[in-house]
C-alpha positions in Angstrom: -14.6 -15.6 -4.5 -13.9 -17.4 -8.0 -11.1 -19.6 -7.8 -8.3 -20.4 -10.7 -7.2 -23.4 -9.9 -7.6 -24.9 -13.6 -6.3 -22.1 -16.2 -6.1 -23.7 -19.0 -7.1 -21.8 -21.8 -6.6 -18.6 -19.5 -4.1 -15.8 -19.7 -1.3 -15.0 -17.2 0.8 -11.8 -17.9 4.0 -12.0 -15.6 6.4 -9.2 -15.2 10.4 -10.5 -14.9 9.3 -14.2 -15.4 12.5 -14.9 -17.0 14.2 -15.2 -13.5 13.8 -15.7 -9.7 10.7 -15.6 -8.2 8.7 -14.6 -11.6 9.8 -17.8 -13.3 9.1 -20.0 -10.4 5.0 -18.2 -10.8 5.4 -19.0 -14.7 6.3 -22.5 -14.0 3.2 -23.1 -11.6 1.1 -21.7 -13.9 2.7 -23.2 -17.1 1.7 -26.6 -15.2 -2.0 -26.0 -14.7 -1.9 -24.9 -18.6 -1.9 -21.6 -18.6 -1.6 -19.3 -21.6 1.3 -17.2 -20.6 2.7 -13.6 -21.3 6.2 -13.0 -19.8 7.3 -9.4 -19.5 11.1 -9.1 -19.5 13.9 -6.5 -19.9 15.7 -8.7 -22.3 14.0 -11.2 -24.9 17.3 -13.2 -25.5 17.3 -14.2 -22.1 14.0 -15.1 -22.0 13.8 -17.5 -25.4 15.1 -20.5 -23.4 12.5 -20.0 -20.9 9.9 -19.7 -23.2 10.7 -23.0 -25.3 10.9 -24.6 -21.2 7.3 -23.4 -20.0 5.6 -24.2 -23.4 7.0 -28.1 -22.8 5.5 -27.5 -19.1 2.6 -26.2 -20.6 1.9 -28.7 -23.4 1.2 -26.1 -25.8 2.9 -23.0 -27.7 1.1 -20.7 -26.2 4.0 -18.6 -24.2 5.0 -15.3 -25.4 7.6 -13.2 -24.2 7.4 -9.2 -24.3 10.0 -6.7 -24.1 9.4 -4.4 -21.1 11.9 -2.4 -19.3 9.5 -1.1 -15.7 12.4 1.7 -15.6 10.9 3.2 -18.7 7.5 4.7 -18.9 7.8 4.7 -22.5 8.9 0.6 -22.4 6.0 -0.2 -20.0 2.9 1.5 -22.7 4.5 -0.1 -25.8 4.5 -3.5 -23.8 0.7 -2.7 -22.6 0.2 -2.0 -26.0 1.8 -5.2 -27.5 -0.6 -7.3 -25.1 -3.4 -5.2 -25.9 -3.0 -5.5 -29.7 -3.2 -9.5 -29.1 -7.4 -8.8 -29.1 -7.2 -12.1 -26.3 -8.8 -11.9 -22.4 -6.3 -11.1 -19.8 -7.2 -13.3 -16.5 -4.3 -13.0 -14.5 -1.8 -10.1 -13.9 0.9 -10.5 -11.6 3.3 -7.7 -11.0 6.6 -9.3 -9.9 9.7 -7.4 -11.5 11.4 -5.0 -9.2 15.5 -3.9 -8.0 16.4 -4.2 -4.4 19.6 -2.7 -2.9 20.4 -0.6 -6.0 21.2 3.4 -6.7 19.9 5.9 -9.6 17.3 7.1 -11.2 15.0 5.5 -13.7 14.9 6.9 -17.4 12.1 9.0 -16.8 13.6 10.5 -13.6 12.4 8.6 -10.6 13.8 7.3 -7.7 15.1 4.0 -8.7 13.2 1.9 -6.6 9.9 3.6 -6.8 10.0 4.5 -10.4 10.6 0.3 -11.5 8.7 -1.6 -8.4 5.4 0.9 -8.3 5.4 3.3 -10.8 5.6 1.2 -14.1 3.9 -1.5 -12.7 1.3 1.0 -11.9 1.4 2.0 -15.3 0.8 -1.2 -16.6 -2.2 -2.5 -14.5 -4.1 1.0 -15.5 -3.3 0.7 -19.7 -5.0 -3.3 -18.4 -7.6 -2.4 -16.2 -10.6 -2.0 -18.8 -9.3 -5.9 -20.5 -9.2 -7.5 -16.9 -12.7 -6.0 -16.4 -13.6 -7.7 -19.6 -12.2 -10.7 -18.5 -13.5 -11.1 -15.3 -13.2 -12.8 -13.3 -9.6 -11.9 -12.6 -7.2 -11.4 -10.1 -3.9 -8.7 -9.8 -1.1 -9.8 -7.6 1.5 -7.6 -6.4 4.9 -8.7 -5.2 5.5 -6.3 -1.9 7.7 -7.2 0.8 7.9 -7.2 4.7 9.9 -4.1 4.0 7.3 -2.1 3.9 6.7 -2.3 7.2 9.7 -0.3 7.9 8.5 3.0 5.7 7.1 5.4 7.8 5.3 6.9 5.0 6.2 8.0 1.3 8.2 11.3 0.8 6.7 13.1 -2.6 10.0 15.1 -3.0 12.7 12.2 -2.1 10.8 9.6 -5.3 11.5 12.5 -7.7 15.7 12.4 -6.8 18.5 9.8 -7.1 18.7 7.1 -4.2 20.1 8.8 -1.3 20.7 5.6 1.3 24.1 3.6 0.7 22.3 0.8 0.7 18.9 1.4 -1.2 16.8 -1.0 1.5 15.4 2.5 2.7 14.0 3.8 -0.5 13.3 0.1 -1.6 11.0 0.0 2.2 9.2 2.9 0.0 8.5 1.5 -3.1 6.8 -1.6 -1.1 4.5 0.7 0.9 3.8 2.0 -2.6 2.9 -1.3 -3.8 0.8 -2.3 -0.9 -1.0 0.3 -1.5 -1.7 0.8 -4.7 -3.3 -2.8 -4.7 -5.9 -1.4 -1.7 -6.5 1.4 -4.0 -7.1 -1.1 -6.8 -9.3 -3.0 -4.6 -11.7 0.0 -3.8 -12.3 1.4 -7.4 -12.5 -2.3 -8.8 -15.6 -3.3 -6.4 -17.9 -5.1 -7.9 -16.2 -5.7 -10.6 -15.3 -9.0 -10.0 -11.6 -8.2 -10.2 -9.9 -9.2 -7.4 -6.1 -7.6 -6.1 -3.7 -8.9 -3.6 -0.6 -7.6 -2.1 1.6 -10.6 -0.8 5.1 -10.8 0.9 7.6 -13.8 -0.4 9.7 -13.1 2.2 13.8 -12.4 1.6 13.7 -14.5 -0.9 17.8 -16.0 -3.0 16.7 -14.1 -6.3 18.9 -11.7 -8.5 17.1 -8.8 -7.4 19.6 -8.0 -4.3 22.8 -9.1 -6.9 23.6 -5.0 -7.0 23.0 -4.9 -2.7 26.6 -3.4 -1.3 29.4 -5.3 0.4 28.9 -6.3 3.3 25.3 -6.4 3.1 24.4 -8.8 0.1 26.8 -12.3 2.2 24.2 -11.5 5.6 21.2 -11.6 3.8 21.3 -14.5 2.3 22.1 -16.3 5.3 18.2 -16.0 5.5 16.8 -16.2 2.1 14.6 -18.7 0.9 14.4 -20.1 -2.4 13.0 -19.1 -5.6 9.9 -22.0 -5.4 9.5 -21.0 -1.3 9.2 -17.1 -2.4 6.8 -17.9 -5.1 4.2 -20.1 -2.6 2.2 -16.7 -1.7 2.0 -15.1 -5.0 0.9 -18.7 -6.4 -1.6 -18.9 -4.0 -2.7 -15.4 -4.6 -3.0 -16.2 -8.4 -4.8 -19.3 -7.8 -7.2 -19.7 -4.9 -7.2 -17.4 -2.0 -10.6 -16.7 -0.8 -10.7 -13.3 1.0 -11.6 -9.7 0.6 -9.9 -7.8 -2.2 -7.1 -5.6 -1.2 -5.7 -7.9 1.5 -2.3 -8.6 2.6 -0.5 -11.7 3.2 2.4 -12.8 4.2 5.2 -15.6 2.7 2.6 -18.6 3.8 -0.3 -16.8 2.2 -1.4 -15.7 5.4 -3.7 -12.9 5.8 -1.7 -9.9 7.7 -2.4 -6.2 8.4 0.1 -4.6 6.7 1.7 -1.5 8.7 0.1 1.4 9.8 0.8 4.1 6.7 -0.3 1.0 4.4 -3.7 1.6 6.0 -4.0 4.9 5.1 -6.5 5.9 2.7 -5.9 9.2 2.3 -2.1 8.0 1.3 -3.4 5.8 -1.1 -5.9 7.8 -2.9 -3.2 10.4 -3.1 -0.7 8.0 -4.4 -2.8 7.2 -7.0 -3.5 10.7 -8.3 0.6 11.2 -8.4 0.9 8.0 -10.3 -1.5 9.1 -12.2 -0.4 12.4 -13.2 3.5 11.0 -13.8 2.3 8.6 -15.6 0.1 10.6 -17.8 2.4 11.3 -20.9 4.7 8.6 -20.5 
C-alpha cells in the first residue's frame, strides 16, 4: 500500500474544512505541504482559514470552493470548478455532514442522508476518473459508530422529511450509508490503485451537533473529544494506513468490522444504483 506521508506538491480536496474536524484534516495536511482544496458552504467564512493554512503550508496554494452537500446542483458545479483546475487530485476526503437536525435537503432528501451520503456520493463519482489518473490515491470517508445502530436503510423513509425528534436515528442511516458506499468504492476501484477508507472519529465537540435538541446536545458533550482527537483517524487514513481497501476503523485508526447491514453487499451494490439514479440529473 503507497503511503502519503510527504504531500507536498499533492492535492487534498476537503469537504467543510472551514470548521471542526475538516479544519483540524486541513491543518495536518497544510503542515506536510499539501496543495489544498477546501469545500465549504460559505467562502466568507472560509477566507481566514485559507490565508491560516497557506502560512501552515508555506505556499499559496489553498483554494476554497463553494459547495453546499444539500444541493445536487451545488455539489456538480463544485466538481466542476476542481475539475476545470486541469491539476491531479490525490487525496479526497469526505468530511462535511449535519447531525441532530430536521428537513429535507433542496433536492428532496432526507436531511441527513441527502448532505452526509448523497452529495458526497455525488462528488467522489464526478472525481473518480481524476483520482484514477492520479493514482495513487486514497478516499476517506467520515462515518460514525452510529452506524452501528441502523438496522438497515429504508428506501422510502430517505425520500421524506426527518421523522425522529432528535435526528440521531436517520443520522445512524446516513452513516451506514457512508460505510458503505466506501466498500462499494473499494470493489469497483480494484486494481486501480485507489484506495477508500471509512473511519469513525468518535463523538467528536464540532458544530455539527449545534442544531441537536434540548436536552440532548449538554449530555453529549459530556463525552466528546476534540476537534484534533476526532481528526487522528481520518489523518491516518489520508496518510499511511496500510490495509485492504474498504476497511473500517475506529477513532484510534483501528481496524474494526463495521456492523452487520454494513457487510452487506447486496445493500451496497443497491445503494449505489439508487445514488446513482438520484444523482443522475442533479
Amino acid at each position: 500500500m503507497t503511503k502519503l506521508r510527504d504531500l507536498a506538491g499533492k492535492v487534498v480536496v476537503i469537504t467543510g474544512a472551514n470548521i471542526g474536524i475538516g479544519r483540524a484534516v486541513a491543518e495536518a495536511m497544510a503542515d506536510r505541504g499539501a496543495r489544498l482544496r477546501l469545500l465549504c458552504r460559505s467562502l466568507d467564512k472560509a477566507a481566514p482559514v485559507v490565508e491560516e493554512l497557506r502560512a501552515r503550508a508555506g505556499h499559496d496554494d489553498v483554494v476554497a470552493i463553494a459547495c453546499d452537500l444539500g444541493s445536487l446542483a451545488t455539489v456538480r458545479t463544485a466538481a466542476t470548478a476542481l475539475l476545470a483546475r486541469d491539476e491531479p487530485l490525490h487525496v479526497l476526503v469526505n468530511n462535511a455532514g449535519v447531525a441532530g437536525q430536521r428537513g429535507l435537503t433542496t433536492d428532496g432528501f432526507e436531511l441527513h442522508f441527502g448532505v452526509n451520503h448523497l452529495g458526497h456520493f455525488l462528488l467522489t463519482t464526478l472525481l473518480l476518473d481524476r483520482l484514477r489518473a492520479s493514482a495513487p490515491a486514497r478516499i476517506v470517508h467520515v462515518a460514525s459508530g452510529n452506524h452501528y445502530k441502523a438496522p438497515g436503510l429504508d428506501w422510502d423513509a430517505v425520500q421524506k422529511p426527518t421523522v425522529s425528534i432528535t435526528g440521531l436515528p436517520e443520522y445512524g442511516a446516513s452513516k451506514l450509508a457512508n460505510v458503505l458506499f466506501s466498500a462499494e468504492l473499494a470493489r469497483r476501484l480494484a486494481g486501480t490503485r485507489v484506495t477508500t477508507y471509512a473511519v469513525n472519529p468518535g463523538r467528536v465537540a464540532s458544530n455539527i451537533w449545534q442544531r441537536l435538541p434540548w436536552p440532548f446536545r449538554p449530555l453529549f458533550k459530556l463525552t466528546m473529544l476534540s476537534t484534533a482527537e476526532g481528526a487522528f483517524s481520518t489523518i491516518r487514513a489520508a496518510l499511511d494506513l496500510e490495509a485492504e481497501s474498504g476497511r473500517y476503523f475506529d477513532r484510534r485508526a483501528r481496524e474494526q468490522a463495521p456492523s452487520a447491514p454494513a457487510q452487506d453487499l447486496a445493500l451496497a451494490s443497491e445503494l449505489w444504483e439508487r445514488s446513482l439514479a438520484w444523482t443522475a440529473d442533479a
